[in-house]
C-alpha positions as CSV (number, residue, x, y, z in Angstrom):
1,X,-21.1,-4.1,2.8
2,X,-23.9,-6.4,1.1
3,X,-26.9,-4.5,-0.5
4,X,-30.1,-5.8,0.7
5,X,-30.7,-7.2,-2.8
6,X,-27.6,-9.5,-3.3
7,X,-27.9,-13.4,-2.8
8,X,-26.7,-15.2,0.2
9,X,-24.1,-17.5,-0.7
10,X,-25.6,-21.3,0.7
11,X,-22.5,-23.1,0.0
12,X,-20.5,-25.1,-2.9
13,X,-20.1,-28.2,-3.9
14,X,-18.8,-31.1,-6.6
15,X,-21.6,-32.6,-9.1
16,X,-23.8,-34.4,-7.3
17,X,-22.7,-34.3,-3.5
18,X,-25.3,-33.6,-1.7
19,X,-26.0,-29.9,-0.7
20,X,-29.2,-29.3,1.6
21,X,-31.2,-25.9,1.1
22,X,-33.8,-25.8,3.9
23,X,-33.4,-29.5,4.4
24,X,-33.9,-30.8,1.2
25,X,-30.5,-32.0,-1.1
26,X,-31.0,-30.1,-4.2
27,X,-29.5,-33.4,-6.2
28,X,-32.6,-35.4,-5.5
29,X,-35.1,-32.9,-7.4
30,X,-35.8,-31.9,-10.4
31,X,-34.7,-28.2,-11.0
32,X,-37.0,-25.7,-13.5
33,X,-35.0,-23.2,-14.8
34,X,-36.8,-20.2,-14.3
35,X,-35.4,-18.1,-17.4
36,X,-33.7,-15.5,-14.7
37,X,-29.6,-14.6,-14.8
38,X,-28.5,-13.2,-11.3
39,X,-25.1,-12.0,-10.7
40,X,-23.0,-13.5,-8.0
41,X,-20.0,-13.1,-6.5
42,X,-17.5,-16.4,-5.8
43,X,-16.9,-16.2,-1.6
44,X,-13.4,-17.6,-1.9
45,X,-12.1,-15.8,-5.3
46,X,-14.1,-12.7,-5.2
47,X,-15.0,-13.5,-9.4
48,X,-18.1,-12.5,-10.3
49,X,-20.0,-15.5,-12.1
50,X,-24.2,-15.2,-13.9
51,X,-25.6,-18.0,-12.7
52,X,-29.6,-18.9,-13.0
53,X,-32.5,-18.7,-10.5
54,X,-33.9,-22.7,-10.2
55,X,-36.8,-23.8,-8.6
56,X,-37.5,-27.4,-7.1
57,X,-41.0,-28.4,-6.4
58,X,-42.3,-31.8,-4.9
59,X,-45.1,-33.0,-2.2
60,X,-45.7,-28.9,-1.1
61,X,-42.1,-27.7,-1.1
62,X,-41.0,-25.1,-3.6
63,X,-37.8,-23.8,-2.9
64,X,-35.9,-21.1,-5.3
65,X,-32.3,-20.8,-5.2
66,X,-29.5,-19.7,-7.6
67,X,-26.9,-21.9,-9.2
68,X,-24.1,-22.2,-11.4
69,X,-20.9,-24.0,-12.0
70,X,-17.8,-21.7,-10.0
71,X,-15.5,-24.1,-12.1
72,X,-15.6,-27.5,-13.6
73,X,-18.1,-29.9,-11.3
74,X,-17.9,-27.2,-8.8
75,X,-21.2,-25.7,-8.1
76,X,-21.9,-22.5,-5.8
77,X,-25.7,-22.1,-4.4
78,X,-27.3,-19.0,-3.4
79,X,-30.7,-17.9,-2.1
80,X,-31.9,-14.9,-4.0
C-alpha cells in the first residue's frame, strides 16, 4: 500500500521525448530546480532512486513535478 505522502509515478521516458504533465511537454520549458530531494521508487524494478522536485513556469502555468534519470537517457516523472 502507498502512504498518502509518496509521489505518483507520471511516466518515463528517453531524453527529450516528449512527456505531457497536465498537458504541457515538460521538454519545451525551462525547469528551476527547487533545491528539494524526494525519494522514489522505479515502477518496473522496484529500485529506489533521489530524484529532485522541478518546477516549470510560463504564461500562468506553474507545474511542480519530480524527476530524475532511472538510467542513462531514461527519465521517470512523478507528481509530488
Amino acid at each position: 500500500m502507498r502512504s498518502n505522502n509518496a509521489p505518483v509515478f507520471i511516466g518515463a521516458c528517453h531524453d527529450g521525448e516528449r512527456l505531457d504533465i497536465d498537458g504541457n511537454n515538460v521538454w519545451e520549458y525551462d525547469w528551476k530546480d527547487l533545491g528539494e530531494n524526494v525519494e522514489v521508487r522505479d515502477p518496473n524494478h522496484n529500485q529506489i532512486h533521489i530524484f529532485s522536485m522541478y518546477l516549470i513556469s510560463k504564461s500562468g502555468i506553474e507545474i511542480r513535478f519530480i524527476a530524475g534519470e532511472f538510467s542513462n537517457g531514461v527519465w521517470g516523472f512523478f507528481k509530488p
